[in-house]
C-alpha positions in Angstrom: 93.4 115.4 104.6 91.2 112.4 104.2 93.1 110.4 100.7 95.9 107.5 101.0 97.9 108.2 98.1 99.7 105.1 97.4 102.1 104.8 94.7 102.3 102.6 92.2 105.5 102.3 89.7 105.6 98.8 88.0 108.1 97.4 90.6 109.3 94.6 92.8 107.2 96.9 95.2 104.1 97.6 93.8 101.9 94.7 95.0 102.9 95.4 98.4 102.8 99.2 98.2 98.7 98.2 97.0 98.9 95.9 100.2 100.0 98.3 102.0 97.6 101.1 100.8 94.6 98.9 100.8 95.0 97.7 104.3 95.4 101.5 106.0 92.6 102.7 103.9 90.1 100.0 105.3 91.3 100.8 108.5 90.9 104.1 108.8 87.6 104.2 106.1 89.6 106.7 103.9 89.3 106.8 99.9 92.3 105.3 98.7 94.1 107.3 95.4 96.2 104.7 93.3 98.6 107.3 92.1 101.3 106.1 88.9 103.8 109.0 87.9 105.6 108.5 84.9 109.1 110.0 84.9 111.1 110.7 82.1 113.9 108.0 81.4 117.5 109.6 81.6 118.4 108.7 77.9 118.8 111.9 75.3 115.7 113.0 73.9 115.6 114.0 70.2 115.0 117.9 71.4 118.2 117.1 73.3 120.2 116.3 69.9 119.1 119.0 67.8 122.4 121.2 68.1 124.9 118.0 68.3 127.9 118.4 65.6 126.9 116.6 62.3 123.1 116.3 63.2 120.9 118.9 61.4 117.0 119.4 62.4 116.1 117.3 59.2 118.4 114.5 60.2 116.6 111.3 59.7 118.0 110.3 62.9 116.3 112.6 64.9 112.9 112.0 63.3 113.3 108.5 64.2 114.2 109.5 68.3 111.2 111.3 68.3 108.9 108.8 67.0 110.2 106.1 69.4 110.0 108.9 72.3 106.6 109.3 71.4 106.3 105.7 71.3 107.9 105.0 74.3 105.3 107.6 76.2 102.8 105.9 74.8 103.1 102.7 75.9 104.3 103.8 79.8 100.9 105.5 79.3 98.8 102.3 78.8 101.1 100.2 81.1 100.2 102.8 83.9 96.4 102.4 83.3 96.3 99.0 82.9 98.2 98.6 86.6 95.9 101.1 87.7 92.8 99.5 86.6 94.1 96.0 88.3 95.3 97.5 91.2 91.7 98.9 91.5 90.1 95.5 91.0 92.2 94.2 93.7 91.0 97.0 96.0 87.8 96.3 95.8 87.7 92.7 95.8 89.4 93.8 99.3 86.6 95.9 100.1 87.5 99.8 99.5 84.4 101.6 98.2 85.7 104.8 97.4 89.0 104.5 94.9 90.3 107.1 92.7 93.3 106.8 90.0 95.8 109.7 88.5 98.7 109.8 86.8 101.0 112.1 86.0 103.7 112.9 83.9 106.6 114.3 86.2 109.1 113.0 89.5 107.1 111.0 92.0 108.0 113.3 94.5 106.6 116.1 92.4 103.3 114.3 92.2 103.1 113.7 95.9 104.0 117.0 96.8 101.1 118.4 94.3 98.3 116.1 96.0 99.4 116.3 99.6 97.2 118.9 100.8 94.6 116.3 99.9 96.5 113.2 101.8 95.9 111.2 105.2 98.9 109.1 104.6 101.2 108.3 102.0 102.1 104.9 100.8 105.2 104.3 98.9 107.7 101.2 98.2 111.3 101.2 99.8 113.1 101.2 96.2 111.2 102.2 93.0 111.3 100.9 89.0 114.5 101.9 88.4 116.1 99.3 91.1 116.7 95.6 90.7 114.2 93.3 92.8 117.2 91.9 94.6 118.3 95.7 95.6 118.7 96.3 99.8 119.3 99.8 99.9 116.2 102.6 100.1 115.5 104.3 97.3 116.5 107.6 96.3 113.0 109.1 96.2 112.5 108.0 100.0 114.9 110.8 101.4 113.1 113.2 99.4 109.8 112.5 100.4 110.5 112.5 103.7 112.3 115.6 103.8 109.5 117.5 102.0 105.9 116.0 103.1 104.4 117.1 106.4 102.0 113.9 106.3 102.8 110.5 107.5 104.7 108.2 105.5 104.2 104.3 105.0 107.1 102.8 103.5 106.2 99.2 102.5 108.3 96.2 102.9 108.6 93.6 100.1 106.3 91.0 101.6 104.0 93.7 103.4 100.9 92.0 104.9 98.4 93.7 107.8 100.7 94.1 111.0 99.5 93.3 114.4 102.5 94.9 116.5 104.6 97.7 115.9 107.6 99.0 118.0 108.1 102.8 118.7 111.6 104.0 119.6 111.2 106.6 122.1 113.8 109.2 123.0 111.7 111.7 125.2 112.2 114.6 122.7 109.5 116.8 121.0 109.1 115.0 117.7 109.1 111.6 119.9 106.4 113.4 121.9 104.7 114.1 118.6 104.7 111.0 117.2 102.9 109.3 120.7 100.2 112.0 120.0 100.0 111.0 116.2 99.7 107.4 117.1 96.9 108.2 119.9 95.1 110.3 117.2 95.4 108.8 113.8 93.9 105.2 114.3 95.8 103.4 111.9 97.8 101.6 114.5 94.9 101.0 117.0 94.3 97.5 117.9 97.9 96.8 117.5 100.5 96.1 120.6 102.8 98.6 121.1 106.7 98.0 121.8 107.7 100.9 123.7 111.4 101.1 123.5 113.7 103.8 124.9 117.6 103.3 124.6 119.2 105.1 127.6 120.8 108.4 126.5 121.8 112.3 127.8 117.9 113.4 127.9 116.6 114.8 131.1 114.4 113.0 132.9 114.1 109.8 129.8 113.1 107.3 132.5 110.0 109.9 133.6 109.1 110.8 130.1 108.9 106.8 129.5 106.7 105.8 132.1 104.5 109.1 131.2 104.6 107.6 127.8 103.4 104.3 128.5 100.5 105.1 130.8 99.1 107.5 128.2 99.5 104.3 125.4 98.0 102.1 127.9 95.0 104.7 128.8 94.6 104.7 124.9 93.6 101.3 124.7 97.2 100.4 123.8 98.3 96.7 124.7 101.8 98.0 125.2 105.0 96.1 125.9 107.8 98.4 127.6 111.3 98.5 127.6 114.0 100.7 128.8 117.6 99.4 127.0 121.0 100.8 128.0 122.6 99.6 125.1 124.2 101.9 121.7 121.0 103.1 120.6 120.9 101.4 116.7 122.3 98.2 118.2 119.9 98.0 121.0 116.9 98.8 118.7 117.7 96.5 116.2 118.5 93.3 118.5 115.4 93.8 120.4 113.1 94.1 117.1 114.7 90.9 115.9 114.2 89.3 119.4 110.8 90.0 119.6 107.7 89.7 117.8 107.7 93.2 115.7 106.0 93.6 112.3 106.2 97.4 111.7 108.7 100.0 113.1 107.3 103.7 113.7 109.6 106.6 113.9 109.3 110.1 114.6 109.6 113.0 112.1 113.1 114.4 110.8 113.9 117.5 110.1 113.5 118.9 106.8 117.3 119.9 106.6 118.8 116.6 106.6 118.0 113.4 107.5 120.4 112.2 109.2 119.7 115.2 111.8 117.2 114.4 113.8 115.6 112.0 116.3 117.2 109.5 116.9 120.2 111.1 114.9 121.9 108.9 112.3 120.5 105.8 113.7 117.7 106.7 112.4 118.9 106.4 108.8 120.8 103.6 109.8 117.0 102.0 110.9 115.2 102.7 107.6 118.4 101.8 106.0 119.1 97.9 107.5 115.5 96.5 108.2 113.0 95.4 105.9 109.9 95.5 108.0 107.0 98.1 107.2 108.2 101.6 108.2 105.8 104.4 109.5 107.2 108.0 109.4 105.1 110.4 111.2 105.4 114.1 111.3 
C-alpha cells in the first residue's frame, strides 16, 4: 500500500485533483500514480447498429461510425497522454521523484478498484468530465468509490491548495474510533490543527469518549481545538466549519451497503453533498 493514485479526467477538477495528489504524496514520501481512465461515451457504437431495421453490415453508414469510433478513441488516447505527461512535469517541478502514469480503457471506478491493492490513498475530483464546471452536486462516481475501496479517499475541492487545519466530526462509534486511529497512523494530516467536533447525541458515554479522544490527539502531537455542540448534528457541523478556520473536513468510513447508513447517518451525505472544502474519507 505505498502508491497515491490520483485521477486525472480532463475536467474542471483535474488541476486540483494533481494538487491534491502532489501535495499528499510529498507528505507522506509515497510514489504518486497519475492514473487517466478512458470510458466509453454513451452514444451507439457502430457494433451497436448492426441489427437496426434498414441498416445492413455493408451499410456505408456503419463503416463511417466505426471509423470515427476509432477516431474518437484515438484521440482520447493522445489527449490522456499528453495530460499525463504535463501533469508529470508539474509533479516534479513540485518535487515528487518517484511518478508513474497508466491508463486504461474502462469505468474509473473499475480502474481504481484494479490498482487498489497497490494504493496508500486515493485522489479523486468531486464531479468528473462529464459535469459542467459550474456543477455543485458530487459526482456519480464518488458514491461508488466510496462504497467499494477499503483505502482512504481524498476528494479534492475546486480550488484545492495544502491545508493547514482540518475538522473531524466525532460521534464516539467504532468507525469514528477508526478514523482517530487512521489519523494518528497515516501521517498525512500531521502538523495540521485538529477541530475536534462532537454534536451531542443518544451514544453512551459521548462526553467520555470525547475527552479520551482529544487527549490521545493531543499526546499525538496534535494542536487540537475541541468542541462539544448540542445542536442538529449537520446544522451544528456545518455553522461551526464556516465559523471557524477549517480547510479540510475528515469523516469516518460508511458502510459498504449504502451511504447514507452510517456514521454520522445521512448527514453525512448531506456533508460531502453541501461543502466544497477538501474531503478525507477514511476506512
Amino acid at each position: 500500500m505505498n502508491k497515491i493514485i490520483t485521477c486525472l479526467d480532463g475536467s474542471a477538477f483535474s488541476n486540483a485533483v494533481c494538487s491534491a495528489g502532489i501535495w499528499a504524496a510529498n507528505k507522506l514520501s509515497k510514489p504518486l500514480l497519475l492514473l487517466h481512465a478512458i470510458e466509453k461515451e454513451n452514444v451507439a457504437a457502430a457494433e451497436d447498429l448492426s441489427g437496426a431495421i434498414g441498416l445492413g453490415a455493408r451499410s456505408s453508414l456503419l463503416k463511417e461510425m466505426a471509423a470515427l469510433d476509432e477516431q474518437r478513441s484515438k484521440v482520447a488516447l493522445e489527449m490522456g497522454k499528453e495530460m499525463l505527461a504535463n501533469a508529470q512535469t508539474i509533479a516534479e517541478q513540485q518535487g515528487c521523484s518517484q511518478i508513474e502514469q497508466t491508463q486504461r480503457h474502462s469505468d474509473i471506478v473499475e480502474a481504481i478498484c484494479d490498482l487498489e491493492s497497490d494504493a496508500r490513498l486515493i485522489v479523486i475530483g468531486r464531479s468528473g468530465q462529464g459535469n459542467k464546471p459550474d456543477f455543485n452536486a458530487i459526482g456519480s462516481h464518488i458514491e461508488q468509490v466510496i462504497r467499494q475501496v477499503h483505502t482512504p479517499v481524498l476528494i479534492a475541492n475546486k480550488d484545492f491548495s495544502a491545508p493547514k487545519s482540518f475538522m473531524l466530526a466525532y460521534d464516539g462509534r467504532e468507525t469514528a474510533d477508526k478514523a482517530v486511529k487512521r489519523i494518528i497512523e497515516g501521517g498525512l494530516l500531521h502538523g495540521m490543527t485538529c477541530h475536534l467536533v462532537t454534536v451531542k447525541n443518544k451514544q453512551s458515554g459521548l462526553m467520555e469518549k470525547f475527552k479520551a479522544t482529544e487527549k490521545m490527539l493531543r499526546d499525538s502531537g496534535f494542536d487540537v481545538k475541541a468542541s462539544f455542540l448540542e445542536d442538529a448534528i449537520f446544522a451544528g457541523l456545518m455553522d461551526y466549519k464556516t465559523n471557524n478556520e477549517v480547510d479540510m473536513l475528515v469523516m469516518g468510513a460508511f458502510s459498504h451497503s449504502k451511504l447514507a447508513q452510517a456514521f454520522l447517518g445521512s448527514n453525512t451525505l448531506k456533508m460531502i453533498e453541501n461543502t466544497h472544502l477538501p474531503m478525507l474519507i477514511l476506512r
